[in-house]
C-alpha positions as CSV (number, residue, x, y, z in Angstrom):
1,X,67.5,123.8,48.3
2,X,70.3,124.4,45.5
3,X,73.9,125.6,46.7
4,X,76.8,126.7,45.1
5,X,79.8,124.5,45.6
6,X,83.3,126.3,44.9
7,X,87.1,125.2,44.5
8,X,89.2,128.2,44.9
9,X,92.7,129.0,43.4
10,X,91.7,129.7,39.6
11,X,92.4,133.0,37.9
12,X,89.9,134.7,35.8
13,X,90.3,134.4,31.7
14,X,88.5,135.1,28.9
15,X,85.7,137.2,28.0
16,X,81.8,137.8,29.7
17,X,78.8,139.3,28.7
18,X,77.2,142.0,30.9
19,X,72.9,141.2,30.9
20,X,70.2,143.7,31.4
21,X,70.0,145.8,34.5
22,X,67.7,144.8,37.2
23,X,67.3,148.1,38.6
24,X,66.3,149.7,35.0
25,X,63.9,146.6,33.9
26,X,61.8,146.8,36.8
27,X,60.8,150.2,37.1
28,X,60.9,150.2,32.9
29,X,58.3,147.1,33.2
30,X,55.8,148.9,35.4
31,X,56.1,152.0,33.3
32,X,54.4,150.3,30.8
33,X,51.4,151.0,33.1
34,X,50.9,154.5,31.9
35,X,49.5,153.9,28.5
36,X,47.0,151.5,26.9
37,X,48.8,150.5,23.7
38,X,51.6,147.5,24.2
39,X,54.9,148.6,24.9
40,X,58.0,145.7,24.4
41,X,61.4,146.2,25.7
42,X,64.4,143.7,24.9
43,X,67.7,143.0,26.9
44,X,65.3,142.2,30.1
45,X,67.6,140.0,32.3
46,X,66.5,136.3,33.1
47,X,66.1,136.8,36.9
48,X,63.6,136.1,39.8
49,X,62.4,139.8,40.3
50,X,62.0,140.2,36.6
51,X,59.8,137.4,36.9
52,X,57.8,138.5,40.1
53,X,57.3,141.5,38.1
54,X,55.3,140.0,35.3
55,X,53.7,138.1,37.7
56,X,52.1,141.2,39.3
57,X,51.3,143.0,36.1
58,X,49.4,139.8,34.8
59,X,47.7,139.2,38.1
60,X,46.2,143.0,37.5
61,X,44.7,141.5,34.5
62,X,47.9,142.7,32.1
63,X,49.5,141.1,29.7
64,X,52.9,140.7,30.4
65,X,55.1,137.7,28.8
66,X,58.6,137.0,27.3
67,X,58.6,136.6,23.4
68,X,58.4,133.2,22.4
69,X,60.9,134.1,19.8
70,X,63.3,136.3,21.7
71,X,63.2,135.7,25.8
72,X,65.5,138.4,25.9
73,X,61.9,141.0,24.8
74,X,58.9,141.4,27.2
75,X,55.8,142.6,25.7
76,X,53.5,144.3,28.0
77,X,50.1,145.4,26.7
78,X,47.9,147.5,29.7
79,X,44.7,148.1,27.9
80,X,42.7,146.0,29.8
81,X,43.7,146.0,33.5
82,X,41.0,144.3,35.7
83,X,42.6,145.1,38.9
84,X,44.5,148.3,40.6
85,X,45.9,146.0,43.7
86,X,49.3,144.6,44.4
87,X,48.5,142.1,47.0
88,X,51.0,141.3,49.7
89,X,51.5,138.0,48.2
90,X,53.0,139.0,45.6
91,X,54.8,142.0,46.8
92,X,56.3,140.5,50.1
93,X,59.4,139.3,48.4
94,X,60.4,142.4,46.0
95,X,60.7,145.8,47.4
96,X,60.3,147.2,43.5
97,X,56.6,146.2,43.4
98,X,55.9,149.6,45.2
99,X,56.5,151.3,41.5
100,X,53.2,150.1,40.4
101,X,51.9,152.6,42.5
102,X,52.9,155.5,40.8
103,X,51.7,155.0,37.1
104,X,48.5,153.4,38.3
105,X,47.4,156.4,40.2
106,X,48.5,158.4,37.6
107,X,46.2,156.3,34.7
108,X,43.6,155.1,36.9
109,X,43.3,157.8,40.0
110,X,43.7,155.0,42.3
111,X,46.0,152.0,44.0
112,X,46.0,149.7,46.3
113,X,49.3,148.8,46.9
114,X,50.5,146.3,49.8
115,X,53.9,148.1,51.7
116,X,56.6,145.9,49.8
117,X,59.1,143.4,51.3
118,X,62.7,142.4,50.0
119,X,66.4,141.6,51.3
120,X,66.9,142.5,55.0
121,X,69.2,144.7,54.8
122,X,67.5,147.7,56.7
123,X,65.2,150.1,56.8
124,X,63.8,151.3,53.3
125,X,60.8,153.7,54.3
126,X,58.1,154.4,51.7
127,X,57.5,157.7,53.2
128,X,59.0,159.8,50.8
129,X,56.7,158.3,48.1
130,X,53.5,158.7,49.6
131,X,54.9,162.6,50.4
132,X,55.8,163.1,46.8
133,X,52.1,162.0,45.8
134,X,50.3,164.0,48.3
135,X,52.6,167.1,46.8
136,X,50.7,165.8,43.4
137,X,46.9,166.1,44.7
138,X,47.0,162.0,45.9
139,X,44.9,161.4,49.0
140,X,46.4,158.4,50.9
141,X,46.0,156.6,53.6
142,X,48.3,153.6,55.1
143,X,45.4,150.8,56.4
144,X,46.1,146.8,57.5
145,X,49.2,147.1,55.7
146,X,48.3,148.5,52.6
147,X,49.2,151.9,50.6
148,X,45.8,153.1,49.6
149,X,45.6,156.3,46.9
150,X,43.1,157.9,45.7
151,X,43.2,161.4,43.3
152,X,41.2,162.6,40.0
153,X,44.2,163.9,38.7
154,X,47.2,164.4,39.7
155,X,48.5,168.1,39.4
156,X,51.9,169.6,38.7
157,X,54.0,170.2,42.1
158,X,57.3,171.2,43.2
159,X,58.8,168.2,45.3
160,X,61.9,168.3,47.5
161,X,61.8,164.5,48.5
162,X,64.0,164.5,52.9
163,X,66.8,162.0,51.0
164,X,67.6,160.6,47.6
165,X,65.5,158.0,46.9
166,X,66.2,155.7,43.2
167,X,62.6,153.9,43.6
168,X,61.0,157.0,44.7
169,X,62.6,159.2,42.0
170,X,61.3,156.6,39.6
171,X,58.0,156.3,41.2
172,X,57.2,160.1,41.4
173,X,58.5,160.5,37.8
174,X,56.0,157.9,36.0
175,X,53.5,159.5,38.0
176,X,54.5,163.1,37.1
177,X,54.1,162.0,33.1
178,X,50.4,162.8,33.6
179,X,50.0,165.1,35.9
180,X,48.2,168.3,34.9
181,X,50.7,171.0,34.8
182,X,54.8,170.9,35.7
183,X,56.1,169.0,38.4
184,X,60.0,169.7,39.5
185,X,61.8,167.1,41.7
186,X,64.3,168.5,43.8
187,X,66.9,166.1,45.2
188,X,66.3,163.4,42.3
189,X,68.4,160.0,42.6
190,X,70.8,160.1,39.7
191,X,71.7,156.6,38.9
192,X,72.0,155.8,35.4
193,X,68.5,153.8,35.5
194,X,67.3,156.9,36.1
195,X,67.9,158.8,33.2
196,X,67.0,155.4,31.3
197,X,63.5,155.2,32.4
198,X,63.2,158.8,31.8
199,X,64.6,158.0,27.6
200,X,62.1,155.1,27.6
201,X,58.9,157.8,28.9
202,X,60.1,160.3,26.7
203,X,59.9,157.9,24.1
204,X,56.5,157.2,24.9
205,X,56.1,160.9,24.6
206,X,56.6,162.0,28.0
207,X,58.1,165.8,28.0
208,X,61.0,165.2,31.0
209,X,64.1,167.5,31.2
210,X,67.0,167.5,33.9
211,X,66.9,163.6,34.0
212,X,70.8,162.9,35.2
213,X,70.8,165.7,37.4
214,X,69.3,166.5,40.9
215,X,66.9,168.5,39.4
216,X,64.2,166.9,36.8
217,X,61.4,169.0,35.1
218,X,58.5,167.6,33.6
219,X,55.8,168.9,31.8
220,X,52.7,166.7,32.3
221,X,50.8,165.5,29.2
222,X,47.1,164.1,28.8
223,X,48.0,160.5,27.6
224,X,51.4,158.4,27.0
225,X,51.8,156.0,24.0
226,X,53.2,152.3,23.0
227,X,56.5,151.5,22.0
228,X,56.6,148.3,19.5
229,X,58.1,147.5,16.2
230,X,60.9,150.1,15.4
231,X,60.3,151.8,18.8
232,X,61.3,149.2,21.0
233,X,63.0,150.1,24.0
234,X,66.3,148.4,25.0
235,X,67.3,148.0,28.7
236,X,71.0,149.6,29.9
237,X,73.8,147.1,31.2
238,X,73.9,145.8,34.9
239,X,76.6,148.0,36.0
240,X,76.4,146.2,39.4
241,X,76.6,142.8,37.4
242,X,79.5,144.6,35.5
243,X,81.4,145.3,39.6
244,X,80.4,142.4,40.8
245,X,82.9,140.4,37.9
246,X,85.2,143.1,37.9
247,X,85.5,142.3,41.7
248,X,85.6,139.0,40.9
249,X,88.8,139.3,38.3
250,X,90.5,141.7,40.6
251,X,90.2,139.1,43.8
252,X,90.8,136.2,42.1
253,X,93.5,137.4,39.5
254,X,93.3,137.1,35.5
255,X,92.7,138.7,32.7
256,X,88.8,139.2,32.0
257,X,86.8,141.5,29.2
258,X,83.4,142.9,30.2
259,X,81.1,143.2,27.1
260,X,78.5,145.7,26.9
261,X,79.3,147.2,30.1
262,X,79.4,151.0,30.3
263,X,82.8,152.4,32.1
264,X,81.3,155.6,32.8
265,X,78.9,154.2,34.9
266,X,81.3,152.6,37.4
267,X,83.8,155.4,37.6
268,X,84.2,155.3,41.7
269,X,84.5,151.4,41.5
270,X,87.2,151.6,38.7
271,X,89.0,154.5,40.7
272,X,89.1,152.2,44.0
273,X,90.1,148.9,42.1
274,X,93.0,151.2,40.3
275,X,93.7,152.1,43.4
276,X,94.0,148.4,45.1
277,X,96.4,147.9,41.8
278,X,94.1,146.2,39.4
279,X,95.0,147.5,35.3
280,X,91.3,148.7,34.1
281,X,91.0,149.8,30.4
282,X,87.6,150.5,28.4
283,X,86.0,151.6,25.6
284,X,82.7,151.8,23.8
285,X,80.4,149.0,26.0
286,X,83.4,147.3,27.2
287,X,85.6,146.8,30.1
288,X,88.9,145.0,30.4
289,X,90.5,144.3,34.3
290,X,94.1,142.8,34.2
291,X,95.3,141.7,37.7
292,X,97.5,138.9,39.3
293,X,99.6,140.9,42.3
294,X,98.1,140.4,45.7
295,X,95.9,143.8,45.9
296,X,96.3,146.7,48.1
297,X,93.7,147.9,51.2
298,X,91.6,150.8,49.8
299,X,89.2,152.5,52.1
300,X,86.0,153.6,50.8
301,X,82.8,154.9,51.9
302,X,79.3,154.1,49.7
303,X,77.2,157.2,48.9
304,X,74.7,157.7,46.4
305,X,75.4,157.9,42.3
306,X,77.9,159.0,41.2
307,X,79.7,158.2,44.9
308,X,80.6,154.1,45.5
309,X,77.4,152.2,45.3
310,X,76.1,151.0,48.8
311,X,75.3,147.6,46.1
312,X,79.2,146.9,45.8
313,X,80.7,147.3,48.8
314,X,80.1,143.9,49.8
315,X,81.8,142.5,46.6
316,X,84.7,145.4,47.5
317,X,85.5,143.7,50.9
318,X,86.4,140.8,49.5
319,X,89.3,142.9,48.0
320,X,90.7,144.2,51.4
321,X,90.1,140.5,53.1
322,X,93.0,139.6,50.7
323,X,95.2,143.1,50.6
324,X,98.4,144.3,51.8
325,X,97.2,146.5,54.9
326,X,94.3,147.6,57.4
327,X,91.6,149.5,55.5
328,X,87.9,151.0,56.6
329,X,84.6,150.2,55.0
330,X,82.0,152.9,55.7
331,X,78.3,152.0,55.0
332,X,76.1,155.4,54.7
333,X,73.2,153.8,53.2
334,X,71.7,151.3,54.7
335,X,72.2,150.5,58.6
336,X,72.0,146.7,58.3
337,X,74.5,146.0,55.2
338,X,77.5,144.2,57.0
339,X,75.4,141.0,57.8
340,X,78.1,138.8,55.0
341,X,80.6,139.8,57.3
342,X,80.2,137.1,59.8
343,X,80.4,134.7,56.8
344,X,83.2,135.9,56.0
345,X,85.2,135.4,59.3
346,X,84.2,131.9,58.7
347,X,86.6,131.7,56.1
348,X,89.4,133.7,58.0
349,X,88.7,137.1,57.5
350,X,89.7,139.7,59.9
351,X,87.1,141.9,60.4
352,X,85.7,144.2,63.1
353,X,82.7,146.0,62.9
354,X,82.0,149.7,64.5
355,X,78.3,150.6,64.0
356,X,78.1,152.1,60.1
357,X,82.4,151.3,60.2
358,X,84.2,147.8,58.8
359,X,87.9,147.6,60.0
360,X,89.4,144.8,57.9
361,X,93.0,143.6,58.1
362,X,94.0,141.8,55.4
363,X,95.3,138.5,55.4
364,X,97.0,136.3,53.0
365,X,94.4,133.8,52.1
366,X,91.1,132.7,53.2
367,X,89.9,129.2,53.8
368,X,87.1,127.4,52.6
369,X,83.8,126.7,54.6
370,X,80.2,125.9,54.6
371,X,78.3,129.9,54.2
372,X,75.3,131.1,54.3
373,X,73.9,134.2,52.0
374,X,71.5,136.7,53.4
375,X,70.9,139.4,50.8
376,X,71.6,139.6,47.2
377,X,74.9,141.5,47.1
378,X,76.0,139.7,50.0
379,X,75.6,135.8,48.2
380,X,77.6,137.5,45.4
381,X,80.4,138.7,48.0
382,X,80.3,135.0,49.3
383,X,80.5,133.5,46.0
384,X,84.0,135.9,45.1
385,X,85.5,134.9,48.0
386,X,85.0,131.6,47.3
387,X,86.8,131.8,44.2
388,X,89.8,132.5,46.6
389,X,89.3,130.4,49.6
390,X,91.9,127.9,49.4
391,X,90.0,124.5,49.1
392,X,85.8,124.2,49.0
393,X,83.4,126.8,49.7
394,X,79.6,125.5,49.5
395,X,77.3,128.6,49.6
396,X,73.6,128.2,51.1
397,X,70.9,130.5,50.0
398,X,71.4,130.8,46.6
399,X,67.9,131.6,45.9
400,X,69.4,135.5,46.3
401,X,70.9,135.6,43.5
402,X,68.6,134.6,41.2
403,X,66.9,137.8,42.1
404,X,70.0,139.6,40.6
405,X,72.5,137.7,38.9
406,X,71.8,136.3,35.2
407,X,73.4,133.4,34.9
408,X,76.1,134.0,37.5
409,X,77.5,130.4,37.5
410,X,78.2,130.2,34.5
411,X,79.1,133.0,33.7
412,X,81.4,132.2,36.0
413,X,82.5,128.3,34.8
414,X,83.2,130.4,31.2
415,X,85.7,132.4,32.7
416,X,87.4,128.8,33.7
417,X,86.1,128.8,37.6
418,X,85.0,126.1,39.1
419,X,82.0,126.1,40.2
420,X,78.6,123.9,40.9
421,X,75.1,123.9,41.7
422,X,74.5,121.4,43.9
423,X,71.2,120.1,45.8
């Protein structure tokens, strides 16, 4: 099994390029469910769950491949799907897979779609998507650990989903395309992938309004079209890749430039780094962090969009592990999102956990150690402070990232860190 083996101490210099966003690609991917003509979308990141993805959609008899002459394109072409399932096999390791449901009840009047796995980080109920479907005419039962739906059409509801959900925003908005009638959704997520996917349906001649706010209206229509040649569909930046180097810089010191990254999109991050004393400037897709002063504690609490996102606060810690002063770390989202923070007292953080509430004291250095990733965010968390530790830091687990990190490492060895991949 690869590692990542760090040697701390090295500012941060030069420039990076922001990829794709995971959290727009996946749900943009399985959109292209909804129609029977190809659809091709291009800055699709190079990760893991991208490829899992395409694995599903072909296993349902879709074409779904890279471009031989541009791996940054997908091309998906749904006009002959052989299969409406989404085994568990293939779902266990992705929680995302569950937005197949959606279009392919919505096209097909039927699913069966295995409940979906992913990172343990605590309880992500599907409850609120199966509720939202029922509201549209779906009959569905839960059996041997499969979603099973059933409707002839879907019809226009109004749905007030118990919490904000991204996936099930996304889900019950592919699904609403082609519903008969208008569907509201009260209580929408409104991430910036949101408002994506909604451009991309629109493109495909969707009628969607609201999209960005908590209330989306859309106006079901009898069939969706492909989007090739001029049409082509290009996926937003990672904003959490963008937070997770901006982290990085700030942590580690230096001077870094963030390309295609979108400011607006990480205002509560940039307002807490300010805060911890980074210099943040930006401008049309791009990002500049200046910082070499040991940073300041900032508290924060995560909340959804446009609040801290529950995906950085792990990267964030590593930020008050360092800093001048005590400072509080409040997870609302997720119960089970401080399991880094073990790891991290490996390498002499000060940290004390209070149910949803992180007390860390900073101190002036951490030291290197052996550490083990558990999650996604939380192997990038381990891999910042490794940039810092004073001597090695080898970080087991890896295979986490690859689910949401392009390229991290070197990305990372371009900015002039030093850092391996090791067997």
């Amino acid at each position: 099994m690869d590692k990542l083996l760090i040697r701390g101490g090295r500012h941060l210099e030069g420039e990076v390029t922001i990829s794709g966003a995971k959290n727009a690609a996946l749900p943009e991917i399985c959109a292209a469910l909804l129609t029977p003509e190809p659809v091709t979308l291009s800055n699709v990141p190079h990760l893991q769950d991208v490829a899992t993805i395409l694995k599903l959609l072909r296993h349902m008899g879709v074409s779904a491949m890279r471009d031989a002459h541009d791996p940054g394109r997908v091309n998906v072409d749904a006009g002959q799907v052989q299969s409406l399932e989404a085994p568990y096999e293939l779902v266990k390791t992705m929680r995302a897979s569950i937005l197949v449901l959606g279009p392919l009840l919505a096209r097909f009047g039927q699913a069966r779609v295995s409940l979906p796995g992913g990172c343990a980080i605590g309880s992500r109920p599907v409850d609120q998507h199966i509720k939202g479907l029922q509201a549209l005419g779906a009959q569905i039962v839960v059996e041997h650990g499969y979603i099973v739906a059933t409707a002839k059409r879907l019809r226009g509801a109004r749905i007030t989903t118990d919490m904000v959900t991204v996936t099930g925003t996304e889900n019950l908005l592919m699904a609403a395309t082609l519903a008969q009638g208008e569907t509201v959704l009260e209580n929408a997520a409104q991430e910036p992938e949101i408002p994506d996917l909604a451009q991309m349906l629109i493109a495909m001649g969707a009628r969607i309004e609201g999209h960005g706010t908590r209330r989306i209206v859309i106006q079901g229509v009898d069939a969706l079209h492909g989007l090739a040649g001029a049409n082509v569909h290009r996926i937003i930046a990672d904003r959490i890749e963008a937070g997770t180097f901006l982290c990085a810089a700030a942590a580690a010191g230096g001077n870094v430039l963030l390309r295609d990254a979108h400011a607006n999109h990480l205002d509560a991050l940039i307002e807490k780094l300010r805060e911890a004393g980074a210099e943040i400037e930006s401008g049309n897709e791009w990002v500049r962090i200046r910082s070499l002063a040991r940073p300041q504690a900032v508290s924060f609490r995560t909340s959804e969009y446009p609040g801290f996102p529950t995906d950085m606060q792990a990267q964030f810690m590593i930020l008050n592990c360092l800093a001048r002063g005590t400072s509080t770390v409040t997870e609302t989202i997720f119960e089970n999102r401080f399991m880094h923070v073990n790891e991290l007292l490996r390498l002499g953080a000060r940290i004390q956990i209070d149910g949803r509430t992180a007390t860390v004291q900073g101190v002036p250095r951490l030291s290197g150690a052996a550490v083990m990733a558990t999650d996604l965010r939380a192997s990038a968390s381990l891999v910042i402070a490794g940039l810092v530790a004073a001597g090695e830091t080898l970080v087991d687990r890896i295979y986490h990232l690859a689910r949401g990190y392009d390229q991290m490492e070197n990305k990372l060895r371009g900015l002039g860190a030093d850092i391996q991949r090791v067997r």
